[in-house]
N, C-alpha and C positions, 0 to 999 in steps of 0.2 A: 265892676262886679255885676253890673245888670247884664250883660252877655253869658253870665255862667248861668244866672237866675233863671234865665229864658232857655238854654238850654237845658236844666234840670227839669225845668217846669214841661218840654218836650219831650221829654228822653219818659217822663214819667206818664206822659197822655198815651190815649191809646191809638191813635194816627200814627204813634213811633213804634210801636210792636212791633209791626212785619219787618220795619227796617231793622231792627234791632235782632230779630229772628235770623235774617239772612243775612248780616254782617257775623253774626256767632257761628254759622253754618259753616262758612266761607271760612272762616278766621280756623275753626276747629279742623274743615277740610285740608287747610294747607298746613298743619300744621302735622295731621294724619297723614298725607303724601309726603312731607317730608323725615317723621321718623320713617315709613316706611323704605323710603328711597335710600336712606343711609343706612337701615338691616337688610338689602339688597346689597349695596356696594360694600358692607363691610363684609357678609356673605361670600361676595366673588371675591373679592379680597385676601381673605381667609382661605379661600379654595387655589387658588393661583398661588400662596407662599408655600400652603400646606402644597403641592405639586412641586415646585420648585423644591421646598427643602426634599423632599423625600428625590425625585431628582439626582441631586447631591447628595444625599446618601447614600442614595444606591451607586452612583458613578464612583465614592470613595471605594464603598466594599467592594464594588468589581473591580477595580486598582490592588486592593489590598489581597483578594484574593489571585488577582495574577501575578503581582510578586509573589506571593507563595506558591504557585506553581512553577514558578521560574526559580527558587529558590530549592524546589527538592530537587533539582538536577541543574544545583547551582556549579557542582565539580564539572560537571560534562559542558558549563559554556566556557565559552572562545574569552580571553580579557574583553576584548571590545563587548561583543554582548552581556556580559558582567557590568561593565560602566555603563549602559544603555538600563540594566536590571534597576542599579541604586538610584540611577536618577528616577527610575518611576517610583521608586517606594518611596526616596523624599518627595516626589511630588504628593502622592497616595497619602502620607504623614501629614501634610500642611493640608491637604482636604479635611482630614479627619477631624485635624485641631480646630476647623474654623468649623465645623457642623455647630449649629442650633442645640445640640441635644445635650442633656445634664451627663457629667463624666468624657466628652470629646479628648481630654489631654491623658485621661487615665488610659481609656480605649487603643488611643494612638501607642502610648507607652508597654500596653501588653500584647500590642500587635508586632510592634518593634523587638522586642525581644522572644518570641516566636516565629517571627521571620530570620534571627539568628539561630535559633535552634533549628530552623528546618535547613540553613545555610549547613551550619557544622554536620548536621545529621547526613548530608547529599553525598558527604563524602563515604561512606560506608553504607546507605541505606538503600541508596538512588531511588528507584521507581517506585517501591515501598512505601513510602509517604504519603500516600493518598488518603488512605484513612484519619491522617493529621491534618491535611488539607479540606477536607471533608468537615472536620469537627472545628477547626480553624474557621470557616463559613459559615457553619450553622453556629457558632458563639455570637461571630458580628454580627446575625442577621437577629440574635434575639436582641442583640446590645440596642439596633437599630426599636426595637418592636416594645420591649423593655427598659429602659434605660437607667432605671433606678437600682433595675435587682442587678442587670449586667456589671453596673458599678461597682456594687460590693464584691462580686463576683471575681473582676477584675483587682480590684485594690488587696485583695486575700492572696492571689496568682502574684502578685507584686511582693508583697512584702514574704512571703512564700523562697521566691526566687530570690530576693537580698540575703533572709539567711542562708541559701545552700550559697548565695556565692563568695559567703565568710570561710568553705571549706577548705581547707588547704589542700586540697584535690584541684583546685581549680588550679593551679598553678601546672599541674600536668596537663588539664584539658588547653589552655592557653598554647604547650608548646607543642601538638599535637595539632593544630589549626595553624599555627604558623609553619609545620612541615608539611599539613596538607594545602597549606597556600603557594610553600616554595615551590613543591613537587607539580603543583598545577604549570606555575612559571614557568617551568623547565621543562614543562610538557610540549608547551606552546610555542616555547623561546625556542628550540632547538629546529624544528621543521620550518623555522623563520631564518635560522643562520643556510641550512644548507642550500638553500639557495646560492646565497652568498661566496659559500664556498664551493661548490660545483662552478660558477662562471670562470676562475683563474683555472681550473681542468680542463672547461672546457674548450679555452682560449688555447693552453698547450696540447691540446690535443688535435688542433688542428691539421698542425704539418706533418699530422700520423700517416696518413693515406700516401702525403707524396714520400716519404723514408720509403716506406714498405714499399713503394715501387720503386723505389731504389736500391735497397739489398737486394729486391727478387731478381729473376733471370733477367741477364741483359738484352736492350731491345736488338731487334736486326739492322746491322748498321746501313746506313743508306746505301744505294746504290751509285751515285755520283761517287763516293771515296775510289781510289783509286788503287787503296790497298787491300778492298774485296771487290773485287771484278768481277764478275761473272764469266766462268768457264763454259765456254760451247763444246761440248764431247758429240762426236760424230757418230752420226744416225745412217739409216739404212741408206734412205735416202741422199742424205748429204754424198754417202761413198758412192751411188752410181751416178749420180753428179756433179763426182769431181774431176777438176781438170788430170789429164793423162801424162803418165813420168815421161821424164824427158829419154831419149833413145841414150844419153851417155850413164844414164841410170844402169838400163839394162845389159850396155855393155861393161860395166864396170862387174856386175853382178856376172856375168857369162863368162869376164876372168878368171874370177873369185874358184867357178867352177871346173875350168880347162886343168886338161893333165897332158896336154901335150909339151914334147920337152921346152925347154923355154932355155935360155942360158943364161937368166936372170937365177933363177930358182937350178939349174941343176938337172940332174937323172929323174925320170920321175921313176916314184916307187912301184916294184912290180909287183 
């Protein structure tokens, strides 16, 4: 205990003052740099999540806003880009539900069924939709900015839309969507078959060209056959040089002509 005694007895003289001043100096400095240094980094902190989450919010609503534009001229795409459309809206769905913000699963749920009505609408509304797409956007963007009031907002649009879909009217909209689904099919499926079937046409259509030249006029038969020979008919020329008849020619011919008596032939006529 005589070492604490000696110490007290120090710490209370006044040769220990200044030490004692600038150990509290020190002690309160670092103690001042260090809260400070953690309302710094909690500061940036804070600013980099707040960036990131807003980030992701904006990259869902710009998802969810492109499926609705893909969705009001959902009748006018191809199947293939139709399965390219759903996959981005589930993806767009699973951003929404993971966001930070109070009501993500409600938001998701009344975007979801707004992106089916703007589906079912495409078939009779087409281009028309922009004004829903519009109002579609400026909701999410308050949802994002407000989130408390959008909730309510949302969960009234929800249970809204469960009763009308108690009405037995739905049972006609249902098979109205299923004829506007077939009729797309059969839009698409048919320009898909004929291919298919123009290739066997086109196959027998080949040995078209060599028939037709087979009924048409027949060709000229060669000259080598021997049962079209070609005829030499005698030209001017040819007749002043041809070889000259023979003299029993002309005497047979001189006969032919005589009228002197003969005793072959008789008197001749007077």
């Amino acid at each position: 205990m005589q070492w604490w005694n000696d110490f007290v007895d120090w710490l209370n003289s006044s040769a220990a003052q200044p030490a004692v001043f600038n150990a509290a100096v020190l002690a309160i400095a670092v103690i001042v740099s260090g809260l400070l240094a953690a309302w710094i980094a909690r500061g940036a902190l804070r600013g980099l999540l707040s960036r990131t989450d807003r980030q992701q919010k904006a990259s869902a609503i710009a998802a969810l806003v492109d499926a609705a534009t893909e969705a009001s001229v959902w009748n006018s795409l191809t199947p293939a880009e139709q399965v390219l459309s759903d996959r981005a809206v589930g993806q767009a769905d699973i951003l929404v539900r993971l966001l930070p913000i109070k009501g993500a699963g409600v938001a998701a749920n009344w975007a979801g069924h707004q992106l089916a009505e703007m589906k079912r609408a495409s078939a009779t509304f087409g281009y028309q939709l922009d004004p829903a797409i519009a109002e579609f956007r400026d909701r999410l963007i308050e949802w994002q900015n407000k989130p408390g009031r959008a909730r309510r907002i949302f969960q009234s649009d929800l249970e809204r839309w469960r009763f009308e879909s108690a009405d037995p009217s739905t049972s006609l909209v249902a098979q109205q969507d299923a004829w506007v689904a077939q009729q797309h099919h059969e839009q698409y499926a048919t320009p898909a078959a004929a291919p298919e079937a123009a290739a066997p046409a086109a196959e027998a259509a080949v040995p078209a060209p060599q028939y037709a030249r087979q009924t048409g006029a027949p060709a000229a038969p060669a000259a080598a056959e021997p049962s079209f020979a070609a005829v030499n008919y005698p030209t001017e020329a040819a007749t002043n040089d041809a070889a000259p008849l023979p003299v029993s020619a002309f005497a047979a011919a001189g006969d032919e002509n005589d009228t002197t008596p003969n005793p072959r032939f008789g008197q001749p006529v007077g």
